[in-house]
C-alpha positions as CSV (number, residue, x, y, z in Angstrom):
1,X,-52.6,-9.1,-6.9
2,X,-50.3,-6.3,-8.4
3,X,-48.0,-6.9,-5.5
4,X,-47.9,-10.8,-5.3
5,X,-46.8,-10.7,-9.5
6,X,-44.4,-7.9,-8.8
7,X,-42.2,-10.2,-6.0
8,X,-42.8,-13.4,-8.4
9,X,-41.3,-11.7,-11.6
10,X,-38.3,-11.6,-10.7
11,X,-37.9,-14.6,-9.5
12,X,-39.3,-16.2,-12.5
13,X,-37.3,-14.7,-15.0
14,X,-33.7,-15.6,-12.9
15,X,-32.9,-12.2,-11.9
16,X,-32.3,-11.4,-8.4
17,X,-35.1,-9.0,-6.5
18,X,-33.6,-6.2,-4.7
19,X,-33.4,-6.4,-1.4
20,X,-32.6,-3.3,1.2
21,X,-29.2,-4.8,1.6
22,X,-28.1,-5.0,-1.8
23,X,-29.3,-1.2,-2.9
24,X,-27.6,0.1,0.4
25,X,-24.4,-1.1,-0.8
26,X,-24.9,0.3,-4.4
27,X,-25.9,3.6,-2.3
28,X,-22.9,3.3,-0.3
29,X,-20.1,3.6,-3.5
30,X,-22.6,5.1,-5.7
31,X,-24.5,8.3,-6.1
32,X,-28.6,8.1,-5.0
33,X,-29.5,9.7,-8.6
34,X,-27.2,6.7,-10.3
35,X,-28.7,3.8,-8.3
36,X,-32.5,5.5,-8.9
37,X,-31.7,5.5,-12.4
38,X,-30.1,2.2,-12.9
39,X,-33.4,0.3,-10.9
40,X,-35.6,2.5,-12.6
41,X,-33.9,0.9,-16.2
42,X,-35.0,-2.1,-14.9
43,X,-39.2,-1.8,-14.5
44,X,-39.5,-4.8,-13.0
45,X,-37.0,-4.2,-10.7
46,X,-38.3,-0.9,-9.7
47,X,-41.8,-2.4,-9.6
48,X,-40.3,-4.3,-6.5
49,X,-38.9,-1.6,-4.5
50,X,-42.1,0.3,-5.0
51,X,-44.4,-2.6,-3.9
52,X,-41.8,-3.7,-1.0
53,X,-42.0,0.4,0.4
54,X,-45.7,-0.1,-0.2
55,X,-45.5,-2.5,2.5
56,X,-44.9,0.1,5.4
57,X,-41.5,-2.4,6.2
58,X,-39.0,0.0,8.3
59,X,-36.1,-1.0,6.2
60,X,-37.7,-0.4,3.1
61,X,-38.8,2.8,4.1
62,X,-35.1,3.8,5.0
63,X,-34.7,2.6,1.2
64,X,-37.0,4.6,0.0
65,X,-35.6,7.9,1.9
66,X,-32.7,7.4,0.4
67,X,-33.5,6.7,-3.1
68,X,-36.3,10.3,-2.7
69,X,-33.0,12.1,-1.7
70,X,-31.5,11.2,-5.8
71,X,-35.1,10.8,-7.7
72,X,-36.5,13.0,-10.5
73,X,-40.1,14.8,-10.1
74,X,-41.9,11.8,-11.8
75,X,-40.2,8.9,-9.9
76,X,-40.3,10.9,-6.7
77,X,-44.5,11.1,-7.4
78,X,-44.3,7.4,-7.7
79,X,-42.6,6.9,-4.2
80,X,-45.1,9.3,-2.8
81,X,-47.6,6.9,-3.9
82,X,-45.9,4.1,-2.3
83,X,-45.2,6.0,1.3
84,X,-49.4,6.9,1.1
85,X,-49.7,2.9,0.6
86,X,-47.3,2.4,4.0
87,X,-48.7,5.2,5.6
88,X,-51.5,2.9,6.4
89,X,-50.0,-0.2,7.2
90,X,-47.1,1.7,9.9
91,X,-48.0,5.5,10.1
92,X,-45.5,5.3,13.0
93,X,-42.2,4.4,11.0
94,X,-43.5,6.6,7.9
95,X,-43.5,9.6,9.8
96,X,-40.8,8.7,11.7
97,X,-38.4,8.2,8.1
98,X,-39.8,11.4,7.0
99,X,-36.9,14.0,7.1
100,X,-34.1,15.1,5.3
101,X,-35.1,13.6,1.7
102,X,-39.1,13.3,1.9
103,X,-41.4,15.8,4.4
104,X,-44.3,14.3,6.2
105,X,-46.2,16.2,4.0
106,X,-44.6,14.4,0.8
107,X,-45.8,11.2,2.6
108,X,-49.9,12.5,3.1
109,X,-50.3,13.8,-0.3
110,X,-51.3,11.2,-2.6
111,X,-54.6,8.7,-2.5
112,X,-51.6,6.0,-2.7
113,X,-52.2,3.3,-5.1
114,X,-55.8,3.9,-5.7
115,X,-54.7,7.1,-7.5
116,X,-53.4,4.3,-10.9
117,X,-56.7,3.1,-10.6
118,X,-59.0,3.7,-14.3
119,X,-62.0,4.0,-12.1
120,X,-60.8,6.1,-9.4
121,X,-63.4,8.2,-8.4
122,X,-64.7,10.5,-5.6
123,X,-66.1,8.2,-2.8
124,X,-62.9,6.1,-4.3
125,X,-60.5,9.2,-2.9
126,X,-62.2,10.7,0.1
127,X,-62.0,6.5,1.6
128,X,-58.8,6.3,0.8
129,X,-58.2,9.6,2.4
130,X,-60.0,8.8,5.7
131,X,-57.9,5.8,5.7
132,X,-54.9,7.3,6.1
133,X,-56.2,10.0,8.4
134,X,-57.0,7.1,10.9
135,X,-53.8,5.7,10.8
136,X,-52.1,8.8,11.4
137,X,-54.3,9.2,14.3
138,X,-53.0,6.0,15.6
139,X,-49.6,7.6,16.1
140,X,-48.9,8.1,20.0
141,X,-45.4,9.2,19.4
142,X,-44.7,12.7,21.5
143,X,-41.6,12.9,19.2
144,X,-43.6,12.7,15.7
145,X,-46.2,15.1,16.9
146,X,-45.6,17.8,14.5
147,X,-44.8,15.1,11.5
148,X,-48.4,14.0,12.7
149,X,-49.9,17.5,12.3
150,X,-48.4,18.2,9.3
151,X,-49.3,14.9,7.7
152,X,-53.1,15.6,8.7
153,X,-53.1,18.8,7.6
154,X,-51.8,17.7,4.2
155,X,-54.5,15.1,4.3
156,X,-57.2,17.5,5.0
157,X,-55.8,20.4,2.0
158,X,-56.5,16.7,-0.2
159,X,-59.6,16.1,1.4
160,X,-60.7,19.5,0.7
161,X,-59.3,19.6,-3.0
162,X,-60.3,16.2,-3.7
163,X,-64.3,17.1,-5.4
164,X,-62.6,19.8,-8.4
165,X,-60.3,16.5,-9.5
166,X,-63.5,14.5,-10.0
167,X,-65.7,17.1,-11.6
């Protein structure tokens, strides 16, 4: 539901979403802390480009690599969230992104979304976990192989954390 309000919004209030296209070309005469700042202004509009990275969609991903390379700490944990969302829907184009801006490891260190959630709990966190542990299994890549390895072994440090957050 909290994705399907955050594309109508926009749209309802007159205002143009974002699209990749049109935050490339701000990123292409301006500085990637400017733009970050300028759609983080906007909450709406950042609640967009979170929900569309969320989606695991190759171009937003590329998006959100460069938008990571100009964020603060606290936005960058919110795009963390987002590439954990994606991670399950294309592990394969998540780890492949993963570079210069965000680490594989940046990628497999959240619960994603479920992390916002009031009643987020144990069994809530190890699912979501597993979750993206099978998806990053998925990835048959030879070239990602060590963005693989270092995605699961960040997902198994969280696995192993995961019971002192809940205590």
């Amino acid at each position: 539901m909290r994705v399907c309000a955050l594309f109508l919004v926009p749209l309802l209030a007159g205002a143009q979403p974002p699209t990749p296209e049109s935050i490339e070309t701000r990123l292409s005469t301006e500085r990637a802390d400017r733009v970050v700042a300028e759609l983080w202004r906007e909450k709406t509009t950042w609640h967009v480009v979170e929900a569309r990275v969320a989606t695991g969609s190759l171009r937003w991903l590329k998006i959100a690599a460069r938008l990571y390379a100009g964020c603060d700490a606290g936005i960058c944990a919110m795009l963390k969230i987002d590439l954990g969302d994606a991670l399950v829907k294309n592990p394969t184009d998540v780890l492949a992104v993963a570079g210069d801006s965000f680490s594989a490891r940046d990628a497999c260190s959240t619960y994603g979304s479920v992390q916002d959630s009031v009643d987020l709990d144990l069994k809530k966190a190890l699912a979501a976990i597993a979750l993206r542990e099978e998806a990053v299994r998925s990835v048959r890549r030879p070239d990602l192989e060590a963005k693989k390895q270092e995605c699961l072994n960040e997902l198994h440090t969280l696995r192993e954390l995961a019971p002192g957050a809940f205590r």
